[in-house]
C-alpha positions, 0 to 999 in steps of 0.5 A, a space after each residue: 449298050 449293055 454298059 450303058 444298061 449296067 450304069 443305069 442298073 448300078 445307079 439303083 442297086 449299087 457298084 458292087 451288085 452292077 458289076 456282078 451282073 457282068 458275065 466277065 465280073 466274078 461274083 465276089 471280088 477282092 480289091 486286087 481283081 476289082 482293081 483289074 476288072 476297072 482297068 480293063 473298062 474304057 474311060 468315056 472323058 478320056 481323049 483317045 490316043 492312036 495305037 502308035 502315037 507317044 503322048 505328045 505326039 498325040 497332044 500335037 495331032 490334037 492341037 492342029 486344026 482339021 480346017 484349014 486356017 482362013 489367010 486373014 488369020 495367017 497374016 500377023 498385026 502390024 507392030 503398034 505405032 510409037 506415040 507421037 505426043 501431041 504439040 501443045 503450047 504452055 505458056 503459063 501457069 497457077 500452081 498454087 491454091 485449091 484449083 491449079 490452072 494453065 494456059 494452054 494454046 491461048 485457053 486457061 484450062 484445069 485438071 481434067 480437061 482435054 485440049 488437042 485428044 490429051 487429058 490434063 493429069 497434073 499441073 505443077 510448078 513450071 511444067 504441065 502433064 498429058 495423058 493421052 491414049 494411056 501414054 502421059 507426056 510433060 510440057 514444060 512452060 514456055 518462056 
């Protein structure tokens, strides 16, 4: 409480005058003893370390959690499933001129259209490209 009183109390008077009102403070310090006499004060933001615990030995008994850890966090994700492209039929396509389009499972499609949940990204000469769930797959034209 008295330090709390001394920070108030030093707010309006200045650090140096605050701290001459501590009985332990002498009235005029040099740096040396200024340097000491702040040593000696608690750092409140500080983490405090138990007495006979290293620093990491105390980093550690910070980052364990004091609850115990529910089992629905305990248990691990399943690895994701591998990408299965969807199967489409290309069975031709108009590459060439300012809108290219394909046939695509008996429909004439463009870029940008979905057929099956894969968006068409590019169709070139001989073969048309899918991106489905960021994944992207070539179907080539059936002959």
């Amino acid at each position: 409480m008295r330090i709390i009183l001394l920070f108030i109390f030093g707010l309006f008077l200045g650090p140096w005058q605050a701290l001459c009102v501590e009985e332990n403070a002498p009235a005029e310090m040099d740096e040396a003893a200024f340097g000491i006499f702040l040593s000696q004060l608690k750092n409140p933001f500080a983490v405090q370390i138990p007495a006979g615990k290293t620093d990491n030995q105390a980093a550690h008994a910070v980052a364990r959690p004091s609850l115990p850890v529910p089992a629905a966090v305990k248990t691990q994700t399943p690895p994701p499933k591998p990408f299965v492209a969807p199967k489409l039929k290309v069975s031709g396509v108009l590459w060439a001129g300012p809108k290219p389009q394909a046939i695509i499972d008996d429909r004439v499609v463009g870029i940008g259209d979905v057929v099956q949940d894969a968006k068409v990204a590019a169709i070139r000469k001989g073969e048309v490209e899918f991106n489905t769930h960021g994944n992207n797959f070539i179907v080539k034209v059936q002959e």
